[in-house]
LOGU-791205 format. One record per residue (C-alpha): residue number from 1; residue in one letter; chain; x negated, y, z negated. Coordinates in steps of 0.2 Angstrom, whole numbers, plus 5000, padded with zeros to 4 digits. Each point is the difference from the previous one (the first is absolute). Layout:
<rs>
+-----+-----+-------+------+------+------+
|   n | res | chain |   c1 |   c2 |   c3 |
+-----+-----+-------+------+------+------+
| NUM |   a |     A |    X |    Y |    Z |
...
+-----+-----+-------+------+------+------+
</rs>
This chain:
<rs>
+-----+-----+-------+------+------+------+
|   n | res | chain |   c1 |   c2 |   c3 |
+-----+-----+-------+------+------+------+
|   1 |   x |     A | 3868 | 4597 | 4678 |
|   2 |   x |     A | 4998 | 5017 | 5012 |
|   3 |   x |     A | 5017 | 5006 | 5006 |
|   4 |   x |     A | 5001 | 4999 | 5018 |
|   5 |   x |     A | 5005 | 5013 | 5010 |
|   6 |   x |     A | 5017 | 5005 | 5005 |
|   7 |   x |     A | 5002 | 5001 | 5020 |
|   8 |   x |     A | 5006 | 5017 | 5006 |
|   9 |   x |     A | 5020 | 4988 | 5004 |
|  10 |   x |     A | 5001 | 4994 | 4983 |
|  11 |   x |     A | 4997 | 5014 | 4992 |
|  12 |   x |     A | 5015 | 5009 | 5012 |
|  13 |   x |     A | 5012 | 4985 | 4996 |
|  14 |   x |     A | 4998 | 5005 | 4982 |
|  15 |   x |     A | 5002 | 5019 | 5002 |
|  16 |   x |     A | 5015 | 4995 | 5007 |
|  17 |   x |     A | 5007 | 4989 | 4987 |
|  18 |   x |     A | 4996 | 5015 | 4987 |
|  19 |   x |     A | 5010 | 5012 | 5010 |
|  20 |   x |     A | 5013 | 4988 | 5003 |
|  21 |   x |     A | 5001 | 4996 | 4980 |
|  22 |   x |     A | 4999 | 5019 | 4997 |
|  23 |   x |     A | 5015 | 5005 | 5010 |
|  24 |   x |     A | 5012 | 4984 | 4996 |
|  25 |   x |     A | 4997 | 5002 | 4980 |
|  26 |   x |     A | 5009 | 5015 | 4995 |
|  27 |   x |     A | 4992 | 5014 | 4991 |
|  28 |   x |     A | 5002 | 5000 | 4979 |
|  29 |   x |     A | 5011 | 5013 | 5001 |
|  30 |   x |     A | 5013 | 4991 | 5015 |
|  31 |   x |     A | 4999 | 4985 | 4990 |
|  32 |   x |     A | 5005 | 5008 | 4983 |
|  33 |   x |     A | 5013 | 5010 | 5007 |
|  34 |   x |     A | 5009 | 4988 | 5009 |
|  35 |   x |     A | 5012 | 5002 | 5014 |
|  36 |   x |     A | 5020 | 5006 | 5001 |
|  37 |   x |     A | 5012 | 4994 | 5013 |
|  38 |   x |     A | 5013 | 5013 | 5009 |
|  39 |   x |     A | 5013 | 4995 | 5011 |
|  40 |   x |     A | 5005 | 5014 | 5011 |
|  41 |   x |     A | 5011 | 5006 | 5012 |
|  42 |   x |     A | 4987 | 5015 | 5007 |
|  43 |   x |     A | 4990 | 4995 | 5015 |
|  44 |   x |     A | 4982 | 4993 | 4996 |
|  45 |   x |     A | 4991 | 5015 | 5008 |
|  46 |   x |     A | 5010 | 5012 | 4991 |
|  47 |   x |     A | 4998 | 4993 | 4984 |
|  48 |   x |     A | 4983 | 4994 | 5002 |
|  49 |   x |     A | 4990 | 5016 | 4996 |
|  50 |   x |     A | 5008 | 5000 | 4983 |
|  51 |   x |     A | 4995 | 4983 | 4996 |
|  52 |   x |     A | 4981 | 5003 | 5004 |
|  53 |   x |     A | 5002 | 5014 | 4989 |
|  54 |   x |     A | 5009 | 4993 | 4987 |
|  55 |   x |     A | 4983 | 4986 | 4999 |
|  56 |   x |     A | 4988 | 5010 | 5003 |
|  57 |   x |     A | 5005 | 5011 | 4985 |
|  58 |   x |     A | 5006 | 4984 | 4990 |
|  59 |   x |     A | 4990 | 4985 | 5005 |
|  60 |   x |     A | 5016 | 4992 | 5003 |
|  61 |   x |     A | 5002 | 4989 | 5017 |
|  62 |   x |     A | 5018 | 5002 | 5006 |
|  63 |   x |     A | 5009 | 4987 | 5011 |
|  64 |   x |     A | 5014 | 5004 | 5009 |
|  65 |   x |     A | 5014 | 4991 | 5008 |
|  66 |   x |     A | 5010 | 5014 | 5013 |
|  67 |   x |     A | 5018 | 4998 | 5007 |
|  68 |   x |     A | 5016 | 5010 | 5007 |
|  69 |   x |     A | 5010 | 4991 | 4988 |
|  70 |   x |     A | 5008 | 4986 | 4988 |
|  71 |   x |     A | 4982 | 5002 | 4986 |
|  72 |   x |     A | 5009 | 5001 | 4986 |
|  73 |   x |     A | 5012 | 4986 | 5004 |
|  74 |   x |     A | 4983 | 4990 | 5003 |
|  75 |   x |     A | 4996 | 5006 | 4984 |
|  76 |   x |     A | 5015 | 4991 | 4992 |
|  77 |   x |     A | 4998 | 4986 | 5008 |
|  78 |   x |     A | 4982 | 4998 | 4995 |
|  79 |   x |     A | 5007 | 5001 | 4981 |
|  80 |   x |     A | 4985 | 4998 | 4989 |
|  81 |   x |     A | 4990 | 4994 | 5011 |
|  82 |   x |     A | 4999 | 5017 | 5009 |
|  83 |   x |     A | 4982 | 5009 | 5003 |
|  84 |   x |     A | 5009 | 5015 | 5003 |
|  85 |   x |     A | 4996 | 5012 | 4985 |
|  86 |   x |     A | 5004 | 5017 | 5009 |
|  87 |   x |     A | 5015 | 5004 | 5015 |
|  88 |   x |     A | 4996 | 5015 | 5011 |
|  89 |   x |     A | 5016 | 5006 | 5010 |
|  90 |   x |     A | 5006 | 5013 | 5009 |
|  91 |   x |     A | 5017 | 5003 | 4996 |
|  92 |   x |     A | 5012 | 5003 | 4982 |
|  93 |   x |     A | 5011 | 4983 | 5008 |
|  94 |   x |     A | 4985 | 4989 | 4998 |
|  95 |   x |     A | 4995 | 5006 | 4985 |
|  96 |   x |     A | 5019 | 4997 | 4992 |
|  97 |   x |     A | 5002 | 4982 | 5011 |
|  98 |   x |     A | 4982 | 4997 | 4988 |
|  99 |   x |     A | 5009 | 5003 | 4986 |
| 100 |   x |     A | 5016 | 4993 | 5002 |
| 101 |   x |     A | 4991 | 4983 | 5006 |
| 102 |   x |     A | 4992 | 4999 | 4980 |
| 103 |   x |     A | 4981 | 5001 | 5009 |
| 104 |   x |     A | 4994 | 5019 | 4992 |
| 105 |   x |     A | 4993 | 5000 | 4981 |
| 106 |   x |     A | 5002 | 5017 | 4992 |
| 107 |   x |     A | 4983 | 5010 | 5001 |
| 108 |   x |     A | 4995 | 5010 | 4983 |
| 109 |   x |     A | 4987 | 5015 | 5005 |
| 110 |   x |     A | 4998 | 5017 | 4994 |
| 111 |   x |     A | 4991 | 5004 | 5016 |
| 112 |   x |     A | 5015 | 4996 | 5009 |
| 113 |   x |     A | 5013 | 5008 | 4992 |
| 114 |   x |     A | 4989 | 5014 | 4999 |
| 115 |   x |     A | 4997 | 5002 | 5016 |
| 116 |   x |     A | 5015 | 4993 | 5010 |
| 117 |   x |     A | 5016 | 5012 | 4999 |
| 118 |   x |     A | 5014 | 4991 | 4993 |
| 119 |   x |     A | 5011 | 5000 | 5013 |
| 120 |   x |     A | 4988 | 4993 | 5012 |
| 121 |   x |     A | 4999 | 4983 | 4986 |
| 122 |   x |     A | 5011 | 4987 | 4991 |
| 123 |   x |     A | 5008 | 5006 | 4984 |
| 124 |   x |     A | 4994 | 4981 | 4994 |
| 125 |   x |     A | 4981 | 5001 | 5009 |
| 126 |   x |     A | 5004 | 4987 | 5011 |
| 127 |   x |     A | 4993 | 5012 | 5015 |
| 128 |   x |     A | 4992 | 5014 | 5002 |
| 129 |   x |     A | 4997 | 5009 | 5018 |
| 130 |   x |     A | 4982 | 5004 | 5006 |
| 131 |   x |     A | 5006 | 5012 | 5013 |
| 132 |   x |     A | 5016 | 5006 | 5009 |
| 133 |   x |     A | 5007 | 5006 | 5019 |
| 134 |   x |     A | 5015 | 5010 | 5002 |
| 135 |   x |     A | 5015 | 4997 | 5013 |
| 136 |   x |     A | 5001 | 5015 | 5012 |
| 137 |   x |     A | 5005 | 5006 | 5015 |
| 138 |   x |     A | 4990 | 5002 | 5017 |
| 139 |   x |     A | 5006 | 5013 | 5012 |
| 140 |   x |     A | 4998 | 5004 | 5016 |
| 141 |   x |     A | 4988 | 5015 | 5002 |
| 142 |   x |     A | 5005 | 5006 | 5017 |
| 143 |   x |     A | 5021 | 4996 | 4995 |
| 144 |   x |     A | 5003 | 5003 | 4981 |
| 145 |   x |     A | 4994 | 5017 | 4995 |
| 146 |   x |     A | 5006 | 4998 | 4981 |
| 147 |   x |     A | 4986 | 4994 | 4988 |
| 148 |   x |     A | 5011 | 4997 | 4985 |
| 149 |   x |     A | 5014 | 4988 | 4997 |
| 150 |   x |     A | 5009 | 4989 | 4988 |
| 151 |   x |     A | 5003 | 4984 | 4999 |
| 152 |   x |     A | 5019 | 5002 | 4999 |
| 153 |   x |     A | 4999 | 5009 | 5020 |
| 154 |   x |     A | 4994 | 4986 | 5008 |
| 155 |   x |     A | 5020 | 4996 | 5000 |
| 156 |   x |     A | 5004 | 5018 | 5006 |
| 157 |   x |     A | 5009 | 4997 | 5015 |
| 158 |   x |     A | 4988 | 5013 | 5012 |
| 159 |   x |     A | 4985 | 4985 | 4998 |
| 160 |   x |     A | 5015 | 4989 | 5010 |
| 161 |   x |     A | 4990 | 4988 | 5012 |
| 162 |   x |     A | 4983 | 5008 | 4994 |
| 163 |   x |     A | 4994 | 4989 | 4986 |
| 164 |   x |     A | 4988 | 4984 | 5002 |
| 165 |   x |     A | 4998 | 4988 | 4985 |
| 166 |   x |     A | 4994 | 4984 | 4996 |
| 167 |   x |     A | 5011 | 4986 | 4993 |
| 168 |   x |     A | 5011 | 5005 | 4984 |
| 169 |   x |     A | 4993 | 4983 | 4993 |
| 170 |   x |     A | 4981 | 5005 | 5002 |
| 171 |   x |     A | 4994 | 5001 | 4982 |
| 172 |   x |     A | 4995 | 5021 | 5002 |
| 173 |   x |     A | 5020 | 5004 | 5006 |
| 174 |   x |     A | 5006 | 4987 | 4987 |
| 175 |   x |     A | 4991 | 5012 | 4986 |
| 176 |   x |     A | 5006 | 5016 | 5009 |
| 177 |   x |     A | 5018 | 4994 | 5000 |
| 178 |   x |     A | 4996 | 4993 | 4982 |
| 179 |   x |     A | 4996 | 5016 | 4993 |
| 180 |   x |     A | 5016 | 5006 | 5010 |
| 181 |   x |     A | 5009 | 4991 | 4989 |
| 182 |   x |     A | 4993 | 5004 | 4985 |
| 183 |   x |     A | 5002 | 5019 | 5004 |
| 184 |   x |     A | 5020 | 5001 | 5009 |
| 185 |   x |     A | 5007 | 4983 | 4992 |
| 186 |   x |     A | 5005 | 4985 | 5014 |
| 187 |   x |     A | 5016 | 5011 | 5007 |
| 188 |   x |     A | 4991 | 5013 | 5005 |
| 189 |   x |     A | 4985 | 4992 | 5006 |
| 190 |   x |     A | 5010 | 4988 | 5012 |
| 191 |   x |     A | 5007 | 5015 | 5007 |
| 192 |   x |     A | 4983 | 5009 | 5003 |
| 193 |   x |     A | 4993 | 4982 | 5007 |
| 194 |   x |     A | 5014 | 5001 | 5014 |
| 195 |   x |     A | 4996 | 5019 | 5003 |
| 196 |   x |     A | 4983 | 4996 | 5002 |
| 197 |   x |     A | 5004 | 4983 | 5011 |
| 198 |   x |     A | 5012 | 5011 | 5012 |
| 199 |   x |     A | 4986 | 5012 | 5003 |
| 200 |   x |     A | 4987 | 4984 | 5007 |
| 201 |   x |     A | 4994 | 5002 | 5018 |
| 202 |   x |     A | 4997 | 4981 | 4998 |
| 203 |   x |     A | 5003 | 4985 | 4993 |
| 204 |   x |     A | 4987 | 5001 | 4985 |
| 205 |   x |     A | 4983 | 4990 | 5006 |
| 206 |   x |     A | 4981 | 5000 | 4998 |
| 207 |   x |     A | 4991 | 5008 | 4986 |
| 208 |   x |     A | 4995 | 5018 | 4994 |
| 209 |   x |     A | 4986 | 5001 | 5017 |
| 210 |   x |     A | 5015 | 4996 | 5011 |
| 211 |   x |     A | 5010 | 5014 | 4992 |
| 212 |   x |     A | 4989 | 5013 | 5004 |
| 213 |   x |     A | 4996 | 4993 | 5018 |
| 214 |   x |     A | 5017 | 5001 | 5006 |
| 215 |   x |     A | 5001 | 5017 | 4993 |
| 216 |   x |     A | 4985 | 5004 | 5012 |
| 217 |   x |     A | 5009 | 4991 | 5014 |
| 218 |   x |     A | 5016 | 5011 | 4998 |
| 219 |   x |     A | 5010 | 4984 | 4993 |
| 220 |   x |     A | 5006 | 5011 | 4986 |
| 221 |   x |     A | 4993 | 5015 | 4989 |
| 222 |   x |     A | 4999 | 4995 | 4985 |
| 223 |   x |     A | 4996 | 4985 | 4988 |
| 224 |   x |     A | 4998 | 4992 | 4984 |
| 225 |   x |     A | 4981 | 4994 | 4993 |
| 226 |   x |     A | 4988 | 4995 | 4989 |
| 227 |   x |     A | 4985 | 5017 | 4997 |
| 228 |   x |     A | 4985 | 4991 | 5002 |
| 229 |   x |     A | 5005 | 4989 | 5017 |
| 230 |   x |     A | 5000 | 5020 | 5009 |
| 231 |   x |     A | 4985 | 5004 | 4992 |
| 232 |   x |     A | 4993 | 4983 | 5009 |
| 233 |   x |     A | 5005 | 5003 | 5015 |
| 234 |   x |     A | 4993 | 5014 | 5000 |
| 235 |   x |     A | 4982 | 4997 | 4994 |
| 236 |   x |     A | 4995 | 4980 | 5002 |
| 237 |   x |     A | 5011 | 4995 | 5016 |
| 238 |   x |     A | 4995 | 5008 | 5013 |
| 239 |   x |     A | 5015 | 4992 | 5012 |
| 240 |   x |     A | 5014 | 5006 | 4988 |
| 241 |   x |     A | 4991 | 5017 | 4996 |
| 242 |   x |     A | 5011 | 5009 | 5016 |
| 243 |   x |     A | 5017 | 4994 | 4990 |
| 244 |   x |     A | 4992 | 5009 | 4986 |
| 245 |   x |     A | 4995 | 5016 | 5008 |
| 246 |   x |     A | 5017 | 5000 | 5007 |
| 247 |   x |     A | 5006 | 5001 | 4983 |
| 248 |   x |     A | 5003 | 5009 | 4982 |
| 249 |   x |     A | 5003 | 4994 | 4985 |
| 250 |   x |     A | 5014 | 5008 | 4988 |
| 251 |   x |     A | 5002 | 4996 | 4982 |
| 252 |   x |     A | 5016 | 4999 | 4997 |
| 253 |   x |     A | 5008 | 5000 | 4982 |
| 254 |   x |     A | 5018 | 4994 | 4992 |
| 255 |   x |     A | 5010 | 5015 | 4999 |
| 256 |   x |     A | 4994 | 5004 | 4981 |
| 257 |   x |     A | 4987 | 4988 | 4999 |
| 258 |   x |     A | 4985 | 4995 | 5008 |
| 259 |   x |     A | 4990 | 4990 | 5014 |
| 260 |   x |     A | 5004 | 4981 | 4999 |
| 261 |   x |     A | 4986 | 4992 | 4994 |
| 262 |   x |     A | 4994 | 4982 | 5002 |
| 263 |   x |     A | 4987 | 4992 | 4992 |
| 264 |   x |     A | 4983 | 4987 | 5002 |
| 265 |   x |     A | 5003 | 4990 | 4983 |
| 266 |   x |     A | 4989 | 4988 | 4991 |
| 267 |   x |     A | 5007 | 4987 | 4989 |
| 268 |   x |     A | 4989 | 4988 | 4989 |
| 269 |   x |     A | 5004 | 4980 | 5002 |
| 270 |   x |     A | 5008 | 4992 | 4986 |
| 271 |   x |     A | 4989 | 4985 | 5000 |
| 272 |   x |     A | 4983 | 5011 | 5007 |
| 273 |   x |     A | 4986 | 4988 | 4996 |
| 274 |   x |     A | 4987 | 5016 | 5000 |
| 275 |   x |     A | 5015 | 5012 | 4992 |
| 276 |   x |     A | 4986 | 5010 | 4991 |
| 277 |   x |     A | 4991 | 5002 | 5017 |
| 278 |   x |     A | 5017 | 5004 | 5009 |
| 279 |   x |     A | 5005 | 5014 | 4986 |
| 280 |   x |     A | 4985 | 5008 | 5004 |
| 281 |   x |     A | 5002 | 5000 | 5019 |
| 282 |   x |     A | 5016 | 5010 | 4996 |
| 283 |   x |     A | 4992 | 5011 | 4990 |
| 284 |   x |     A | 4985 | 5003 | 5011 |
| 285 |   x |     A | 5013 | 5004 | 5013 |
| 286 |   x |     A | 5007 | 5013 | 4992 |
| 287 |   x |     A | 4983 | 5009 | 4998 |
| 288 |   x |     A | 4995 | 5014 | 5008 |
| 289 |   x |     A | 4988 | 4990 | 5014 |
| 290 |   x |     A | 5015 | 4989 | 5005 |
| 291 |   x |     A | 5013 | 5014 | 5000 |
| 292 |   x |     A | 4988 | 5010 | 5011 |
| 293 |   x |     A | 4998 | 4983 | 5011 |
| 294 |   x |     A | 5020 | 5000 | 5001 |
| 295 |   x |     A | 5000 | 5018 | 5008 |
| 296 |   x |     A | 4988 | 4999 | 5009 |
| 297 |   x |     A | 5001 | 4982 | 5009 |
| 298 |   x |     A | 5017 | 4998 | 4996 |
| 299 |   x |     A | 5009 | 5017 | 5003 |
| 300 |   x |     A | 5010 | 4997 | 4986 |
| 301 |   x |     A | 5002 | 5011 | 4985 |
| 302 |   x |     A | 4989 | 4998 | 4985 |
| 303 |   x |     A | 5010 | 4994 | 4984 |
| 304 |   x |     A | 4987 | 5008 | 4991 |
| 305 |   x |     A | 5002 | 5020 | 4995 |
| 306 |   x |     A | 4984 | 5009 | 5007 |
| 307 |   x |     A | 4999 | 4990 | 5013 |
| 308 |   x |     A | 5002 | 5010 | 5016 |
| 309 |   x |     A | 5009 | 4991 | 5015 |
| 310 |   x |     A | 4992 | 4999 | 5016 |
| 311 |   x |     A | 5000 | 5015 | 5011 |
| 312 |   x |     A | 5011 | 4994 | 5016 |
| 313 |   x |     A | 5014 | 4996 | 4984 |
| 314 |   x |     A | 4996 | 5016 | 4992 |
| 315 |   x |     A | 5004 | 5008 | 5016 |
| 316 |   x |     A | 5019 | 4993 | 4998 |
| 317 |   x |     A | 5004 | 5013 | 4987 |
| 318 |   x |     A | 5002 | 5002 | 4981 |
| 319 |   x |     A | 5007 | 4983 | 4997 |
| 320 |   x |     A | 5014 | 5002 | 4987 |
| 321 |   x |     A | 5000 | 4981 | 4996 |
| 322 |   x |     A | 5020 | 4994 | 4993 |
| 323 |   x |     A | 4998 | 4996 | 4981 |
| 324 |   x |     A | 5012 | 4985 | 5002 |
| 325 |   x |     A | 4990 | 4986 | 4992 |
| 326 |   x |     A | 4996 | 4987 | 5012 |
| 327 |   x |     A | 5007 | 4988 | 4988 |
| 328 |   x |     A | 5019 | 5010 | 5001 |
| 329 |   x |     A | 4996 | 4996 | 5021 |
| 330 |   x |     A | 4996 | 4982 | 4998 |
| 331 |   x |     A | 5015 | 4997 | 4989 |
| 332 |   x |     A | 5011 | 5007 | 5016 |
| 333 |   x |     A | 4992 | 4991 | 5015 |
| 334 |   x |     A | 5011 | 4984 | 5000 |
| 335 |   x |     A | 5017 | 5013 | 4998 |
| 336 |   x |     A | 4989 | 5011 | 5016 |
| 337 |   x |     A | 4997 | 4981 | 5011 |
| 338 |   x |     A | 5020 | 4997 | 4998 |
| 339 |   x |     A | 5004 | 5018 | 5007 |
| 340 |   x |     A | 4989 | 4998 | 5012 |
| 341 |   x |     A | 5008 | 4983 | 5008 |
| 342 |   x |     A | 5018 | 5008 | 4993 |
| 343 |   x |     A | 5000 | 5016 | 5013 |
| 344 |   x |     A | 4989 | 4988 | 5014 |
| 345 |   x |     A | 4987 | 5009 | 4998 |
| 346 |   x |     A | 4988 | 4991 | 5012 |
| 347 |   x |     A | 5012 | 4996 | 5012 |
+-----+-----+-------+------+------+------+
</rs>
């Protein structure tokens, strides 16, 4: 029997069927590899240019679930039923609170300790940092003509009425006054905590932005904040960039010691249903593409050696980073919270 003849409509409907079949089966390579899923406390957007690159490289589709807090209590109350197989999060408390809530599964990788310093991990693998920030000090260009400083000044009486901070509770201040702690012992760091609270222009508020915008306003001169929220300001938001400008950044240093530094951490869910996928996400993101994605996007520091960090943060200084292991910090911060509340701190 001759074929009849497609007419020009049907022979569109069943292009279009193709292309639709072609783009919802996932290529051989998708499907193989499979897909990893990441709870995490970074912003989508900031986060996102690592996950494309991450399956681009990998063929691995990552799903993401994003919030400013309680993921690894959702974590424990998923139990085994959990899909989370990796925890991204942008503080040493969250990483500990992971711990201590039984959800994190020791990770076993060369490349890891290889590659991450030791004090930037768990004794035990249960984390691992990808990157890390340091606390330091904004200053007023046109008022503070010092650009050194210690931690232990900011309670020198001659900064009375000139310091802006946020809460003591915030997670970044609770890890300062952790490794506080861990340096003076709890006597002495109560007594530098009321220093540093009789020397507040104001009753601690906002965040690390708001710091340096009432520097610029005159509020006080100088301030307490995370490196990479300055280096933001001052290159992607354009209505903050003037609180910037009217800024510097000091890194200051225990006397003796080093830059308090704080970490992005990774932990690997004890009931990951994709746990080989999730261990090499943490791996991949301690590779040289990532690390160079954390500088770059991020302004944070690279974990990785070799790895230079972004200009605007290499402009700070030579960062003499503290060798206190962020695990010594997270064991102080509930002893740092209670001195907090002891001196009122926030009130």
């Amino acid at each position: 029997m001759p074929t009849r003849p497609r007419s020009s409509s049907s022979a569109r409907l069943s292009s279009v069927i193709v292309a639709a079949v072609l783009v919802a089966v996932p290529s051989a390579a998708l499907a193989q590899a499979g897909e990893v899923n990441v709870y995490t406390y970074r912003e989508a957007k900031l986060v996102a240019p690592l996950f494309e690159a991450f399956t681009k490289d990998t063929g691995i589709k990552v799903n993401t679930i994003s919030a400013s807090s309680g993921l690894e209590q959702r974590i424990a109350t998923e139990g085994a039923n959990s899909p989370a197989d990796v925890l991204l999060t942008v503080d040493i408390g969250r990483l500990k609170e992971a711990i201590d809530l039984g959800v994190a599964q020791p990770i076993k990788s060369d490349v890891l300790d290889k590659v991450v310093p030791a004090q930037y991990r768990d004794p035990n693998g249960l984390w691992y940092a990808v990157s890390a920030r340091a606390r330091v000090v904004y200053a007023s260009k046109a008022r503070v003509a010092q650009n050194e400083i210690t931690y232990e000044e900011l309670a020198d009486p001659k900064w009375k009425g000139r310091v802006c901070i946020r809460s003591g509770q915030n997670i970044y201040n609770n890890a300062l006054f952790a490794a506080a702690v861990a340096h003076y012992g709890e006597a002495k760091a109560e007594e530098w905590l009321k220093g540093l609270k009789a020397n507040l222009a104001q009753k601690p508020s906002g965040g690390d932005r708001e710091v340096a915008r009432d520097i610029a306003a005159g509020k006080c001169d100088i301030g307490v904040g995370n490196t990479y929220y300055w280096a933001l300001m001052s290159e992607r938001e354009p209505d903050k960039k003037a609180w910037a400008e009217a800024t510097k950044v000091i890194l200051p240093t225990f006397q003796g010691h080093g830059t308090h530094m704080n970490v992005s951490g990774v932990i690997l869910a004890k009931n990951a249903p994709n746990k080989a996928n999730g261990l090499k996400l943490i791996e991949w993101l301690v590779g040289e593409q990532a690390q160079k994605i954390y500088a770059d996007m991020n302004f944070e520091y690279p974990i990785r050696s070799g790895v230079k960090p972004h200009a605007v943060i290499a402009g700070y200084g030579e960062l003499a980073a503290d060798p206190l292991p962020i695990a010594t910090i997270a064991e102080n911060k509930k002893k740092a919270a209670t001195l907090v509340d002891k001196v009122g701190f926030d009130n």
